[in-house]
Structure formats: C-alpha cells, structure tokens
Legacy VTK file of the C-alpha trace (Angstrom):
# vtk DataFile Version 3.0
C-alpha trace
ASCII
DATASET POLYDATA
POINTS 339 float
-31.325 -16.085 -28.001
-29.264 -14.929 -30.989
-26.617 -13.289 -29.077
-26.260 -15.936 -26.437
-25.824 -18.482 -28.970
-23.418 -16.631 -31.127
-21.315 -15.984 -27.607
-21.275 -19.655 -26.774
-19.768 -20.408 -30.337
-17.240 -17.679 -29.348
-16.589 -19.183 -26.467
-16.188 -22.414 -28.324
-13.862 -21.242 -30.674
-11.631 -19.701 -28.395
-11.551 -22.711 -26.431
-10.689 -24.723 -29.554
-8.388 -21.985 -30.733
-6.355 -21.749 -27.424
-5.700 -25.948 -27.148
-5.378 -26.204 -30.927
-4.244 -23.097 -32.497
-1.004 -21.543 -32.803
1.453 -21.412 -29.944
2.243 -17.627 -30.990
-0.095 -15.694 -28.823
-0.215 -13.056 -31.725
-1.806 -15.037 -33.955
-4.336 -17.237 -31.524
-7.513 -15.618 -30.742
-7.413 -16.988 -27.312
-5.304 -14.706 -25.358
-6.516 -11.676 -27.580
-9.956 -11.638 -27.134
-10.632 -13.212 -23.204
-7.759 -11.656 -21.659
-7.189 -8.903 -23.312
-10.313 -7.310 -24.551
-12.972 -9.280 -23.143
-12.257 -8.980 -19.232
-11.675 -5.275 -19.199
-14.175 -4.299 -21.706
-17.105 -6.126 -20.138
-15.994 -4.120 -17.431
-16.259 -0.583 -19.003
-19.803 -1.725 -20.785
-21.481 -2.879 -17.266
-20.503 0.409 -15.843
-21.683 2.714 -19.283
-24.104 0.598 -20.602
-25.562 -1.428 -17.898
-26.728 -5.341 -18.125
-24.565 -6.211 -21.139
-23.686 -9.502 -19.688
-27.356 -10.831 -19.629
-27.347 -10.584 -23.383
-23.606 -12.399 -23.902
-23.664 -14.552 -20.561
-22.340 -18.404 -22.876
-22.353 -19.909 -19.043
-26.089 -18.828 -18.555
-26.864 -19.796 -22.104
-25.661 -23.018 -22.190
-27.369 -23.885 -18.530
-30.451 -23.251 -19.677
-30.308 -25.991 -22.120
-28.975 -28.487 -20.335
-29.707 -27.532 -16.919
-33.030 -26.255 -17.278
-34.949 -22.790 -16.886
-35.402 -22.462 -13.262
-36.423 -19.280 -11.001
-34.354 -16.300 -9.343
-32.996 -18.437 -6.035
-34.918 -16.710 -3.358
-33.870 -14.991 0.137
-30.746 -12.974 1.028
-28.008 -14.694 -1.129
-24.373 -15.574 0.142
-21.613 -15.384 -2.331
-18.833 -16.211 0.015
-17.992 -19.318 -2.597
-17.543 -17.056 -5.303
-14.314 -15.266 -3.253
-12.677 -19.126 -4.673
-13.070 -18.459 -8.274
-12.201 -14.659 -7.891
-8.922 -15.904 -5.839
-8.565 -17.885 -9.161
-8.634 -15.698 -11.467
-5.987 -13.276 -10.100
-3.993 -15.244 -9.337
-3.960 -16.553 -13.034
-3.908 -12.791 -13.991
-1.064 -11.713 -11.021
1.097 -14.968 -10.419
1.130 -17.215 -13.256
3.736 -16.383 -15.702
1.935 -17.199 -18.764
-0.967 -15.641 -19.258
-1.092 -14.809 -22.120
-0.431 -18.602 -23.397
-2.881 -19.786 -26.161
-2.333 -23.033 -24.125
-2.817 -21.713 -20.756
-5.901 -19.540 -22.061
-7.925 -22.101 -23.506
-7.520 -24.622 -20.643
-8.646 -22.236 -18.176
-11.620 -21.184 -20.575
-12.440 -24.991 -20.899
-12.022 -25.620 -17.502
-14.021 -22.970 -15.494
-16.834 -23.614 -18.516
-17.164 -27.001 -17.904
-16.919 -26.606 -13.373
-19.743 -23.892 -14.135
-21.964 -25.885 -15.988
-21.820 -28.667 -14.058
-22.101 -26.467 -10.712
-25.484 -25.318 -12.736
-26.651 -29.079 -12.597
-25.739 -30.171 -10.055
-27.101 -27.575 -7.320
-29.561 -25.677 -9.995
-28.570 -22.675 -12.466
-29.983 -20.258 -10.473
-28.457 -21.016 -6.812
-24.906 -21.694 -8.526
-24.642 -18.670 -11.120
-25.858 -16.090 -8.267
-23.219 -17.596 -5.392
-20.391 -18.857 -7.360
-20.018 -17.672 -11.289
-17.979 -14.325 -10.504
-18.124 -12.944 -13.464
-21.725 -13.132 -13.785
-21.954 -11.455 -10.064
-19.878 -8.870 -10.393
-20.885 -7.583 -14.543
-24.185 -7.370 -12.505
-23.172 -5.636 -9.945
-21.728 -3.088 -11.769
-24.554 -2.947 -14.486
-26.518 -0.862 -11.605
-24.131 2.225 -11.680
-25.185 3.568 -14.784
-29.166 2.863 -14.181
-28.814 4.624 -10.733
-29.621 1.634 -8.918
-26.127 0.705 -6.875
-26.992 3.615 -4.348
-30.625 1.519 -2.842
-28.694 -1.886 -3.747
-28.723 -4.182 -0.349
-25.033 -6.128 -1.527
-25.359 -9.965 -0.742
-23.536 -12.060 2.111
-20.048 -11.545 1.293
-19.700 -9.035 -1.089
-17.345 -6.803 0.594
-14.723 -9.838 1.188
-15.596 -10.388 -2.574
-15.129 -7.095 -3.913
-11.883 -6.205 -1.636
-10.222 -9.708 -2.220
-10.123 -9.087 -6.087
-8.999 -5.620 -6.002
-6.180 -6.479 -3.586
-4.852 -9.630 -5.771
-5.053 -7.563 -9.003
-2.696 -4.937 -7.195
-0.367 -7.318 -6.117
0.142 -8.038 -10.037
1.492 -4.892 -10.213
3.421 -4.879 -7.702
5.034 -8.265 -8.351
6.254 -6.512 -12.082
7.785 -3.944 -10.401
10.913 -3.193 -8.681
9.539 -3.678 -5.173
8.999 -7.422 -5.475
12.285 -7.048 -7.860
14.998 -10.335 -7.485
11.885 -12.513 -5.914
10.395 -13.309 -9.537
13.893 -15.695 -9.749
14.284 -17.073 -6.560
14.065 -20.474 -5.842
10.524 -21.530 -5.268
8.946 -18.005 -6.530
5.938 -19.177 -7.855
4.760 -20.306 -4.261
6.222 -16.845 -2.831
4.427 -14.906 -5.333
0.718 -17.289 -4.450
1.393 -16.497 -0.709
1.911 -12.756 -1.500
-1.350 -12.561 -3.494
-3.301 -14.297 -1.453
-1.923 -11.756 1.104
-2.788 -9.361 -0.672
-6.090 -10.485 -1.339
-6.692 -11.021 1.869
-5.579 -7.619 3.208
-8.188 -5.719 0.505
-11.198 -7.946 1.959
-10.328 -7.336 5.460
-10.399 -3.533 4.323
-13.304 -3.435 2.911
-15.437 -5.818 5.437
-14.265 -3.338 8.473
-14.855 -0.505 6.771
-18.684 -2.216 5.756
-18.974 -3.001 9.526
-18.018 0.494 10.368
-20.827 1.727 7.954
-23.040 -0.688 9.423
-22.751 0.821 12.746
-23.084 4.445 11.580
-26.614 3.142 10.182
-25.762 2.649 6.784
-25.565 -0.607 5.722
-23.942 -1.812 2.417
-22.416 1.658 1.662
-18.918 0.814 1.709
-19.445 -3.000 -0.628
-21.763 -0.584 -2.909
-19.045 1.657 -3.500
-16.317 -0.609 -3.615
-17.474 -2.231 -6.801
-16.793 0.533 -9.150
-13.639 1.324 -7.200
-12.472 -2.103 -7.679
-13.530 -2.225 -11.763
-11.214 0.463 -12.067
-8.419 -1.292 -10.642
-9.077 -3.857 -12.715
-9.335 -1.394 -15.827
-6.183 -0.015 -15.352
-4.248 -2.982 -14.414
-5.411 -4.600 -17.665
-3.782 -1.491 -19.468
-0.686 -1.933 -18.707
2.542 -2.753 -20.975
-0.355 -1.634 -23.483
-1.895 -5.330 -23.378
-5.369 -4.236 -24.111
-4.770 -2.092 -26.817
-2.015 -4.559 -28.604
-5.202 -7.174 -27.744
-7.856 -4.632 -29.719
-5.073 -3.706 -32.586
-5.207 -8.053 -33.534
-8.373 -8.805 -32.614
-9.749 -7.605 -36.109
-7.154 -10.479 -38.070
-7.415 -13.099 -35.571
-11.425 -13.051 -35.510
-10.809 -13.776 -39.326
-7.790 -16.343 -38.524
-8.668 -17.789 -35.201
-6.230 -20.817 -35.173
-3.075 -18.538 -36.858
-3.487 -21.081 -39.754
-2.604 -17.795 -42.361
-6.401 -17.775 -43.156
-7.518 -14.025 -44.112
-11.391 -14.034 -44.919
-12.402 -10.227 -44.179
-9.039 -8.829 -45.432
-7.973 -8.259 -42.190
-4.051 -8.658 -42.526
-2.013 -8.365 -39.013
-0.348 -5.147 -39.316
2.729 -3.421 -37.804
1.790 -3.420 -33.556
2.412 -0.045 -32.269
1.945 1.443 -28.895
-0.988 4.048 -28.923
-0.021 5.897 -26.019
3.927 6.899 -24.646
4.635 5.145 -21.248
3.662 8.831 -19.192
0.394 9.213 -21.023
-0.636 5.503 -20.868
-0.160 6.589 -16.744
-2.077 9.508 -17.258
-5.550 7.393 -18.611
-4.941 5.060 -15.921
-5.194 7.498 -13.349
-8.200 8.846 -15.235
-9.431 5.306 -14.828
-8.711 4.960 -11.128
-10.175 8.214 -10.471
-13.137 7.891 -12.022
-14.093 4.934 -10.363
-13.419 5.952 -7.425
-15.642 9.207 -7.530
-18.409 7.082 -8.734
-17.954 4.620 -5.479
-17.575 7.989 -3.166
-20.702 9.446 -5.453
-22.906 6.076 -4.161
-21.424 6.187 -1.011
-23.040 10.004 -0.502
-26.241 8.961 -1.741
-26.707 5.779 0.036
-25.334 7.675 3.212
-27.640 10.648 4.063
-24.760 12.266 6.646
-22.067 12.069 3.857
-21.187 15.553 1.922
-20.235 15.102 -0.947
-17.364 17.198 -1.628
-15.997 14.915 1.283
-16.618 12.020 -0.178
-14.665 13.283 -3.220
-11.891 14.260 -1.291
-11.712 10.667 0.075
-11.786 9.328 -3.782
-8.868 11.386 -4.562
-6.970 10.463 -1.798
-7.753 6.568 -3.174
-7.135 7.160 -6.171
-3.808 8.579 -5.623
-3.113 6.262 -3.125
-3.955 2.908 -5.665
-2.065 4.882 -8.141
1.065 5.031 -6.281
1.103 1.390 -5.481
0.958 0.562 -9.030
2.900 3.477 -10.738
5.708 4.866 -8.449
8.522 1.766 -9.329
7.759 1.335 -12.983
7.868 5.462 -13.455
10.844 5.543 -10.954
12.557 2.988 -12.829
11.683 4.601 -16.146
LINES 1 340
339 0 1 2 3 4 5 6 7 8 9 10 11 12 13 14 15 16 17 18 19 20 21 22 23 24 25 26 27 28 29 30 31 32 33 34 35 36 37 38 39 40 41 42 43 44 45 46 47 48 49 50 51 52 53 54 55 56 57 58 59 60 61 62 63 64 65 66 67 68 69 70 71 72 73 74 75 76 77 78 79 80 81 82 83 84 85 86 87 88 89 90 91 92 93 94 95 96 97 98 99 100 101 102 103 104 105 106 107 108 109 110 111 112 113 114 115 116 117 118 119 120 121 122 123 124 125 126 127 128 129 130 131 132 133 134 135 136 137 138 139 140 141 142 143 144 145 146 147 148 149 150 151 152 153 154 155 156 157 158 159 160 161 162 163 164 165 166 167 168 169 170 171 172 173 174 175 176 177 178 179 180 181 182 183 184 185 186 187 188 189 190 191 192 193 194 195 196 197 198 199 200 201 202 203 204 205 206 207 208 209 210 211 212 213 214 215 216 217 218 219 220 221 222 223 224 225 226 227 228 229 230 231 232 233 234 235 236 237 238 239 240 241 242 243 244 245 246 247 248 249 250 251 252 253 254 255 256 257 258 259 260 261 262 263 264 265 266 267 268 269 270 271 272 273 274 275 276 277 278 279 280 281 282 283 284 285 286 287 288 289 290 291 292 293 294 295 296 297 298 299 300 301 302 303 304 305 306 307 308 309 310 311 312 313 314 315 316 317 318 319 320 321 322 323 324 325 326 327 328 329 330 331 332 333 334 335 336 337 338
C-alpha cells in the first residue's frame, strides 16, 4: 500500500510537472523519468526481477479506491482492445515529433490516467486492466521469464497481434530517423505519411507473429511463438529507447529533477544538474544494443524450446541470432552507414 501510494503521487507530480513545469525538457521531470527511464526500465525489472509492476501499478492503485476491489475476470481473456493503446503509444514514441515535450508528456500521462480509470469504472477494474491497460499486460507478461513460468503460459486472445504490432511500430521509429525514410520527415503532409508507415509497420509485425502462432498451432504447440515473442519484443523496445543516448541522458538528470521537479531552481538533496555527457561512443552504444536484442531473443528461442518438445535448442538459437541480426540491421545499418 506504501509503494502504490507513493507511485500515484509520482505519477501526480509528473503530471503536474509536465503541464506546469518548465518548457526545457532538461529541467522538467516529465520527459525524464516516464519516457526515459521509466518505460525501458520497467522493462528490464519485469524480465530480471519479475512482478515489479504489481507493487508500482498508480492505475491499479488508484482503481481500487474508487472503483472498488473486485476479482481476477474469469475465462480465457481477449486483449485485442489493448492492440489500440499499444498503437498509441508508438506512435507517440515513433511519429510524433515531440516526445520528449514536458507539455506533450504530461498530457498524455493525464490523459491515458484518467481513460484508464474511468475504463476501470465503468466496465470493472478487473475486466478493463487485464484487456485494455497495456502496460499492465505486458510488465506481466514479461514478469514470468525470470520465475520460469512463460514456457507453460497459455497467452490470451490476441496476444500475438499485441506483441508483434508493438515491436513493428517501435522499429519503424528507427527507421523513420534514419536515412531510409530520409527527405519524407519534411514533406508536405509528413506527419500523416509517417502514421500510415507505422501503422504499416505495426501491422506487418502482428501479421508475423499471428502466422507464425498459427503455424505453431498446427505443429501442436500452441502459444509458443506469442510466448516467445514477448521477450523478443522487450528488447526491441530496450534498445530503441537507447538510442541518441536518451535513457542514459534521462538517468544522468533524474537525480536533480526528482529534487526540482517543476525546473523552478529548487535544489533540496544537493543534487545540482551537472555537465551531460554521453556514457558510451556511438559504436559501443551499438554494441549493448545488440547485446540487448540478442539477449532477448535467445530467451524467446530458449521458451520456444521448452514449450516445444520437437525444438533443439541449439536450433532455436541459431534462429535468435539470425533475429537478432536481422532487427539489428533494420535499426543500425543507415545511422552506422551514415556515421
């Protein structure tokens, strides 16, 4: 009860501090701590630590007060709806040019708290924050690789479409800062060519996924391929939150502007904002992410092995490299080519 309450004043104060605070995104807590440290690092804990989010979850927290307790929604659940707020996000992370706005930040903290909350009473905390809260589904979904639990996990309606619709928009981010989307970030009307392109995208990884579930399916093995797409996909999501060293520039502030959340000069745990640097050169920065993008893939081949009795799996590694390398490419090759 602590923890949740001390994550919805968080949440509060970054909401406060994004609308109200200063404009500078260096000095507003906002884009710092959801964007930047919070997404990925969530991320990293569910697949290290396991249920992190359960103790942190402000959505949850503040349902339960207003919303009531309620029971686990029972039978085989459907999270097709969520695929909407995951479509959402990336496309605030991939297309929208200001994402790192204090402004922009704190509206679409504000926003999606108040939709999920009132989702919570109007159709019931339980049946809305197991369909439609994505974060929520997916910090639990990964929170089963580390307890061993992903490889006997029977995914929900719609996780595949789910899982491949946010790794392909998150790629498409990439791609659209790079030099093979190029002179189309100043075209008339690139905004809208940029939301058709990620939704494209987006809908590319979810058909990739589903037929590659349905093949599974076939072969006798349900679920593999969703199971094992969701710490494939984290890693994308890892990595791509890496780049142009936003989450470490995010975890070298977040010390002063926890202290100074608004950027009104205020410096109560002598936390002064110091010099930014950039931890890692360009080529080494590519090196972790590949470490990233690797490693989640082995783990999704790893589940994929075990959930799959006829899978070997020094196979099943191979087919991680080759994903790896593959994801890698996509988001690498122009930026290093350029360089």
């Amino acid at each position: 009860i602590a923890v949740r309450a001390l994550s919805v004043l968080l949440m509060a104060v970054a909401v406060a501090a994004g609308r109200l605070g200063s404009e500078r995104e260096l000095d507003n807590l906002a884009p710092a701590l959801v964007v930047g440290t919070a997404w990925p690092g969530l991320l990293v804990l569910s697949a290290t630590l396991g249920p992190v989010w359960r103790w942190l979850d402000p959505w949850d927290g503040v349902a339960r007060v207003v919303a009531g307790g309620g029971g686990e929604e029972p039978g085989h659940r459907d999270v097709r709806l969520a695929v909407v707020a995951a479509l959402a996000w990336t496309w605030y992370l991939s297309v929208y040019p200001d994402t790192l706005s204090p402004r922009a930040v704190g509206l679409t903290l504000g926003v999606y708290a108040v939709v999920t909350v009132g989702g919570c009473l109007a159709l019931g905390r339980a049946w809305w924050l197991s369909r439609v809260e994505v974060f929520g589904i997916l910090f639990g979904w990964l929170a089963r690789l580390p307890r061993g639990l992903l490889p006997s996990w029977s995914p929900p309606r719609g996780a595949a479409v789910l899982v491949g619709a946010l790794a392909g928009g998150l790629l498409f981010g990439e791609i659209r800062r790079s030099e093979l989307w190029g002179e189309l970030n100043v075209v008339p009307g690139a905004m809208l060519w940029a939301t058709l392109a990620m939704v494209g995208s987006a809908a590319v990884g979810a058909f990739v996924v589903q037929a590659l579930e349905r093949w599974a399916s076939r072969e006798g093995a349900p679920g593999s391929v969703a199971a094992a797409a969701v710490p494939a996909a984290a890693s994308i999501a890892v990595a791509v939150s890496m780049a142009r060293s936003r989450l470490f520039t995010s975890l070298q502030i977040l010390p002063s502007v926890l202290g100074d959340p608004f950027g009104l000069g205020w410096d109560p745990f002598g936390m002064e904002p110091q010099t930014l640097s950039a931890p890692l050169a360009p080529v080494r920065l590519a090196l972790v992410q590949l470490a990233i993008l690797l490693a989640g893939h082995v783990a999704g081949a790893v589940v994929l092995a075990r959930r799959r009795p006829g899978t070997r799996v020094p196979g099943a590694l191979a087919l991680a490299f080759l994903m790896g390398v593959t994801t890698t490419t996509l988001v690498h090759a122009p930026g290093l080519t350029h360089g």
